[in-house]
C-alpha positions in Angstrom: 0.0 0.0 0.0 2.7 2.2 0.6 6.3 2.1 -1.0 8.7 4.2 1.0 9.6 3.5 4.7 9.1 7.2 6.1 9.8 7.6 10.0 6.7 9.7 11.3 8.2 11.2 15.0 5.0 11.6 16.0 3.0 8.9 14.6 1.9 7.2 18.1 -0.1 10.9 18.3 -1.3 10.5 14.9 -2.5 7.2 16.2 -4.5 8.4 19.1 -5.8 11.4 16.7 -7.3 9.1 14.1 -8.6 5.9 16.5 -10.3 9.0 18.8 -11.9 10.7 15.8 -13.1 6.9 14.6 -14.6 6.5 18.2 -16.4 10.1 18.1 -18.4 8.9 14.5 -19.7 6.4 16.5 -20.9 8.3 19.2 -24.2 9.5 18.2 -25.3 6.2 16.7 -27.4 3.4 18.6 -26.2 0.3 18.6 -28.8 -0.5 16.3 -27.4 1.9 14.0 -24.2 0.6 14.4 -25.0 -2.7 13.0 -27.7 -2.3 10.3 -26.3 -2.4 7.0 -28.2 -0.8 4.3 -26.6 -2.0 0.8 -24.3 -4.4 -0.4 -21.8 -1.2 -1.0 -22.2 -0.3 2.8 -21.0 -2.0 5.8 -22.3 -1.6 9.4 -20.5 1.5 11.6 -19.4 -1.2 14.0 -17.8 -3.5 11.6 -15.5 -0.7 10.2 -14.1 0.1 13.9 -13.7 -3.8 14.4 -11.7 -3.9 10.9 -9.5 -0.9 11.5 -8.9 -2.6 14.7 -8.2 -6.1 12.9 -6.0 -4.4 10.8 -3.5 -2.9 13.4 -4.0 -6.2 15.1 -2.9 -8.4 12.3 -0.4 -6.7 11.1 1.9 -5.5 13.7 1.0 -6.6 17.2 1.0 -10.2 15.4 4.5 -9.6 14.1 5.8 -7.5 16.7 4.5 -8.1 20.2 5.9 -9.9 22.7 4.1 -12.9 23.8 1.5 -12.0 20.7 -2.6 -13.8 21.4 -5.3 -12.3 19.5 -8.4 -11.2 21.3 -10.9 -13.4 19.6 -9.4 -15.7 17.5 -13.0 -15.6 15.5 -12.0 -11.9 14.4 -10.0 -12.9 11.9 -12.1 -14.2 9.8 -15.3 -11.8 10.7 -13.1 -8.4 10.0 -11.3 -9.6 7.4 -12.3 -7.4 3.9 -10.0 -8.3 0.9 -6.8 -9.8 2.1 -6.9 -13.4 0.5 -3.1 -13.8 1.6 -4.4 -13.5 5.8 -7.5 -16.6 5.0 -11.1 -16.3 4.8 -13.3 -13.1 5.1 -16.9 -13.1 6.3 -19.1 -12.4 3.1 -19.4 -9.1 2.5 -23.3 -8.3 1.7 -24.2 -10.0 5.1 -22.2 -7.6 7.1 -25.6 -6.7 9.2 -25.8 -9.8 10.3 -23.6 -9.7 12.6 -25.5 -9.1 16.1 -22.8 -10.4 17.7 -20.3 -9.6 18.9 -22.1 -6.4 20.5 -21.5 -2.8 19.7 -19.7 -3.1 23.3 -17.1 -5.8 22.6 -16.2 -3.9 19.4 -15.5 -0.9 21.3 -13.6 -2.9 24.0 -11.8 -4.8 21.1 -10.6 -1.1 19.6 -9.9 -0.2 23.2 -7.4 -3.2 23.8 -5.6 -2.6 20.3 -4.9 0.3 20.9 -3.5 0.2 24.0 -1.3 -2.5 22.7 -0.5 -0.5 19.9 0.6 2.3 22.6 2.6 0.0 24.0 5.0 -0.5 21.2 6.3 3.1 21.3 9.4 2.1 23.5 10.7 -0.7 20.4 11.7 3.1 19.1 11.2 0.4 15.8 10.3 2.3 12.3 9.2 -0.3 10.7 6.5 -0.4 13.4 6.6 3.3 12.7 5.5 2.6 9.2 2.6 0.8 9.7 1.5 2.4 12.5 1.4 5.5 9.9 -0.4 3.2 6.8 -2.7 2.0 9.5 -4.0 5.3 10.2 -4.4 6.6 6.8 -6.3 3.3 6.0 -8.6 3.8 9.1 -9.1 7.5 7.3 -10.1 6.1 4.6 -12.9 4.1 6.6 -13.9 6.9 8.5 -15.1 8.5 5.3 -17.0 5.3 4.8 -18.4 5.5 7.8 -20.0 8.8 7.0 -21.2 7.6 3.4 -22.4 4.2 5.4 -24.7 6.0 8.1 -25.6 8.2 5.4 -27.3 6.0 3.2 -28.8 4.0 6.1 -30.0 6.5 7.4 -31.8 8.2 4.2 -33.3 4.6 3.8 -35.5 6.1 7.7 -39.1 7.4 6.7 -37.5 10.0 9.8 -34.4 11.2 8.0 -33.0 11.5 11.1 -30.1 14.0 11.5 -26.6 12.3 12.3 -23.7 14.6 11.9 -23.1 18.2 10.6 -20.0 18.5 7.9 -19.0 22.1 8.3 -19.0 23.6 4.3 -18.5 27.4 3.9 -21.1 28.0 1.0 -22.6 31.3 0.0 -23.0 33.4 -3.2 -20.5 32.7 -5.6 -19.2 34.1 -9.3 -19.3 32.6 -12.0 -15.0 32.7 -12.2 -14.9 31.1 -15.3 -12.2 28.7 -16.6 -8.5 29.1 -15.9 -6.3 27.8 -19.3 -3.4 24.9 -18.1 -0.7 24.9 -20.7 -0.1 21.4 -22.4 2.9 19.4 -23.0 5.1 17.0 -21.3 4.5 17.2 -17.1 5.1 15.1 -14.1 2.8 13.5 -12.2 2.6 11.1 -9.1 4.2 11.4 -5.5 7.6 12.4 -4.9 7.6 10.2 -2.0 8.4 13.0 0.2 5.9 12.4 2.1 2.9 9.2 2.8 1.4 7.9 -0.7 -0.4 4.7 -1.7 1.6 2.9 -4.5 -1.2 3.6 -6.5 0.4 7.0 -6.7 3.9 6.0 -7.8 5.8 6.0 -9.5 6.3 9.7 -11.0 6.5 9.8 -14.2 5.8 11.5 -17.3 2.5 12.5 -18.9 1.9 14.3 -22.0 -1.5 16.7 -23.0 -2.9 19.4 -24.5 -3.7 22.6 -23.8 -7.4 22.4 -22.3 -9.4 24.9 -19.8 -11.2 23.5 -16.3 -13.5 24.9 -14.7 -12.6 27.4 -11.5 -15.8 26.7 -9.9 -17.6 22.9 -9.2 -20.9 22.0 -10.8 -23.6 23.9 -8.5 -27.1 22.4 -7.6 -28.6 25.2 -9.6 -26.9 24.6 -12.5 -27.6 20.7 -12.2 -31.2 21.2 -11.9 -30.9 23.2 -14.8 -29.8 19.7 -16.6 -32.7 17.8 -14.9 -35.3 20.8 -16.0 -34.2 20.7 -19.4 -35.2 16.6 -19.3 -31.6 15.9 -19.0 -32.4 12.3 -17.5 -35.0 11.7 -20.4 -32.8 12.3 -23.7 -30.2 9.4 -24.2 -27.9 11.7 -26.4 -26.1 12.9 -23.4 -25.8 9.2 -21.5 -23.1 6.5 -21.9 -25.6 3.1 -23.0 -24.5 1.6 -19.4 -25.6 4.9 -17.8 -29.0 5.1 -19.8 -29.4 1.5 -18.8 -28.9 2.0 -15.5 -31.0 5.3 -15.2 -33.9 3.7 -16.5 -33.8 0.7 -14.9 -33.1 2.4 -11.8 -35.8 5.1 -12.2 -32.8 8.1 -11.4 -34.5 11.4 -12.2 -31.7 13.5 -9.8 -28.7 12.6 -7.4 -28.6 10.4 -4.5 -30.8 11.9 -1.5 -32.7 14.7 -4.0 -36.6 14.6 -3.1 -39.3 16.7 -4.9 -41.8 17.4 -2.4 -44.9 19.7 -3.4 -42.9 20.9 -6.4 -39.9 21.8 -4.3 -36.4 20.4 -4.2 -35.2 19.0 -0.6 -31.9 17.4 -0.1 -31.1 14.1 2.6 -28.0 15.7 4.4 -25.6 14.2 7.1 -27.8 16.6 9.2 -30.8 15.6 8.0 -33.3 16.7 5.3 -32.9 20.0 4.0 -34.0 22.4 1.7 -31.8 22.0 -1.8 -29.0 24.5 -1.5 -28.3 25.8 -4.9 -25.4 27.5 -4.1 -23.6 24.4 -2.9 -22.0 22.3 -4.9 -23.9 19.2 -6.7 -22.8 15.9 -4.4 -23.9 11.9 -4.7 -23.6 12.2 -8.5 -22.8 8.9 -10.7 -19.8 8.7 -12.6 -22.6 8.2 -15.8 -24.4 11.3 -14.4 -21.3 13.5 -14.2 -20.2 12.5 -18.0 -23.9 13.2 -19.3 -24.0 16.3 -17.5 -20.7 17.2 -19.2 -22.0 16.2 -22.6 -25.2 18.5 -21.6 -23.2 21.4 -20.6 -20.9 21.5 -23.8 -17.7 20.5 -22.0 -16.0 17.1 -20.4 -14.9 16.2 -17.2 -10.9 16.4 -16.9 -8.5 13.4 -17.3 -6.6 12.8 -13.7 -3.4 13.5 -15.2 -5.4 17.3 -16.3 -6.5 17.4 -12.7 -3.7 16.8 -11.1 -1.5 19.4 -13.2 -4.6 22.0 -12.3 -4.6 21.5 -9.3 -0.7 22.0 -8.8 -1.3 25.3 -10.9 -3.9 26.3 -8.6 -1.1 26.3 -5.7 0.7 29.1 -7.9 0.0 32.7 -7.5 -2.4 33.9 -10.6 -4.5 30.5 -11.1 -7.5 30.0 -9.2 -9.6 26.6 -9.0 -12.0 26.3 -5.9 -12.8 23.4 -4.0 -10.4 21.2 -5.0 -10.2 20.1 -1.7 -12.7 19.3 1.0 -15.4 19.6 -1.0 -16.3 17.1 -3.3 -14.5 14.2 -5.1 -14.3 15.1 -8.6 -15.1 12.3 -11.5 -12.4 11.9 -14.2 -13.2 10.1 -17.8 -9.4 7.8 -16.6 -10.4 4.7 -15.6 -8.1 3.7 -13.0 -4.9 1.6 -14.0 -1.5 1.0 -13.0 1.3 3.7 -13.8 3.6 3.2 -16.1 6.0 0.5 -14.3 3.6 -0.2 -11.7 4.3 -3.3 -10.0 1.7 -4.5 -7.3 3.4 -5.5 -3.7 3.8 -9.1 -3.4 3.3 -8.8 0.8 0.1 -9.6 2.1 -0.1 -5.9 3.6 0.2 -4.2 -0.1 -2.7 -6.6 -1.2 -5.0 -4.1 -1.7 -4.2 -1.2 -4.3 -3.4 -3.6 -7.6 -6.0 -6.1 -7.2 -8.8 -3.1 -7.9 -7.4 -2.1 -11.1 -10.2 -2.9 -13.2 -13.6 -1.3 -14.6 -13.5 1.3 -12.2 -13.1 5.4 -12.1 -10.3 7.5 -11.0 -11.5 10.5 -8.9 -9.5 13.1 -7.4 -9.7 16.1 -4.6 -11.3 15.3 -1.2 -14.9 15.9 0.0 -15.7 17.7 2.9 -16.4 14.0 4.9 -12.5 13.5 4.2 -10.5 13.5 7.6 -7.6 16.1 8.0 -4.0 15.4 6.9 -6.0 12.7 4.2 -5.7 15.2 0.4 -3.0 15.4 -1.5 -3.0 16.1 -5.4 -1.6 12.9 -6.1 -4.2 10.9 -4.5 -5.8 8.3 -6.2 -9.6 7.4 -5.3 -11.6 5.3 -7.0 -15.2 3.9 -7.4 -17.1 2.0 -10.2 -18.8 4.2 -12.5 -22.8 3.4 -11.3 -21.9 4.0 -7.1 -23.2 7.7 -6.1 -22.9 7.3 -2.4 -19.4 8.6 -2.1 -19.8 12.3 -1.7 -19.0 12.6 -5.5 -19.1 16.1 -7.2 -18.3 17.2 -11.1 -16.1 19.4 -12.6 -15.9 20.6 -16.3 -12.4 20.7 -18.5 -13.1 21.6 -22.7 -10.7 21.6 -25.4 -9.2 24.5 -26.4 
């Protein structure tokens, strides 16, 4: 998952940071809450807190501990996710079934990890170092999915019930136009300076021409502007899976929009609300971003486009908003190795390379993305039909 060795001085405080904020996303929910699991996509609250515990668990208090016993031998298995190389995982879709073990044993399970985990801060070891570090940017990673989890169970409650509010500064806004990115040969991928996936190595060269992106993301005004002007009823604009899958599906908006009395309301975090316009459009399909794109005239930007944008964007004189911590932006690259990618052969690094197929690259952050977890190298990805990330579009055209 990660390629360099980095030593983090403080990564035992990174460690309490993340497992704390983990343990505060589950505060508000019931235990019932905590177990239900709404979609095959989703997974129970409780089982991602078990997993990120599994993980730190199986791969370093198992290889570095003194005197190492697991706390349930059972765990295993039941918090297991992809890792073929560790031995059987519990299936997947039947997640919620899992009554037991209790919302309490999880939470006593992630409380005994940890302090184990604590306790490994006098081996002064960094390759404990280093995992300690992946292991927190993986449990990031599931706190997200813990938001976009609760989220959809939650909008599935005749109550829409509120569960958390994700602070978004959002208010009038200009129309800033598009800022022009020069083409040609550029750079792209970490410089390993700092934590990366191996997804995002290694650097290399990437060659394009001169295109325009958008300054601003897609707004819910100008989205229902595509939906008004029977944007989900003319096939022109759709990719045939997307049309397929709009019809079939009876999508006439994004994820959590609701027409009520001829007004638009949107299913929040913090409950239902009335559909901001201002904000940016979220919980959009990769096949609804690219028809919207066709609608509107322009395209949504390669990753290698985005990624040079966004590195413009950090220079004085270019301007692109909410790039970050705000929405994950769709790109038309499907995600694939690098050029001399090579996926890790350890059981740890079984997770990037394995996922290279039929899925979307999307890059940025949304604003459920923990802190210290964006970077413009980073490499997300979903398949092009799931809308319960907090997806967002933005527009790139040809020059």
């Amino acid at each position: 998952m990660v390629t360099k060795p980095v030593k983090i001085s403080n990564c035992y405080d990174f460690f309490v940071e993340v497992r704390s904020r983990t343990l505060q996303l589950l505060e508000t929910l019931t235990p019932e809450d905590a177990c239900a699991q709404s979609m095959p996509d989703a997974s129970p609250a409780k089982w991602h807190l078990a997993h990120t515990s599994w993980f730190y668990e199986t791969f370093i208090l198992e290889n570095f501990e003194l005197n190492f016993s697991p706390y349930n031998k059972a765990f295993r298995e039941l918090f297991n996710s992809y890792y073929n190389g560790i031995g059987e995982q519990y299936t997947r879709e039947k997640r919620g079934l899992l009554t037991r073990p209790s919302l309490d044993e999880i939470q006593a399970y992630a409380q005994d990890v940890t302090s184990r985990i604590l306790e490994l801060e006098s081996l002064s070891n960094i390759e404990v170092e280093r995992l300690i570090e992946l292991g927190c940017h993986h449990e990031q990673q599931h706190q997200e999915l813990i938001a976009m989890d609760v989220k959809h169970l939650l909008s599935c409650n005749p109550l829409k019930p509120a569960y958390i509010k994700f602070h978004e500064k959002v208010g009038p806004r200009d129309d800033l136009g598009w800022e022009k990115i020069k083409g040609g040969l550029h750079q792209i991928g970490s410089t390993m300076e700092a934590f990366s996936f191996d997804n995002e190595h290694p650097r290399h060269d990437t060659y394009f021409k001169t295109f325009e992106i958008n300054k601003n993301l897609v707004s819910n005004r100008e989205y229902l502007a595509f939906i008004e002007h029977k944007g989900y009823q003319i096939p022109e604009f759709w990719l045939a899976d997307g049309w397929s899958l709009i019809r079939k599906n009876n999508w006439k908006g994004p994820a959590y929009w609701e027409e009520i009395d001829d007004k638009w309301f949107e299913f929040t975090t913090d409950g239902l609300r009335p559909l901001d316009l201002q904000a940016p459009v979220c919980h959009v399909s990769y096949y609804e971003a690219d028809a919207y794109a066709n609608w509107a005239g322009a395209r949504l930007p390669t990753e290698q486009e985005w990624e040079i944008a966004a590195k413009c964007s950090a220079r004085q004189g270019c301007t692109i908003l909410d790039l970050f911590n705000s929405r994950w932006q769709w790109t038309q690259s499907s995600y694939a190795p690098y050029p001399g990618f090579r996926a890790s052969k350890s059981t740890i690094g079984e997770y990037n390379g394995k996922f290279m197929s039929n899925q979307m690259v999307l890059r940025g952050s949304s604003i459920a993305t923990p802190e210290k977890h964006s970077r413009s190298t980073y490499r997300n990805f979903f398949y092009p039909y799931q809308r319960w990330p907090f997806t967002g579009v933005r527009l790139s055209r040809d020059i």
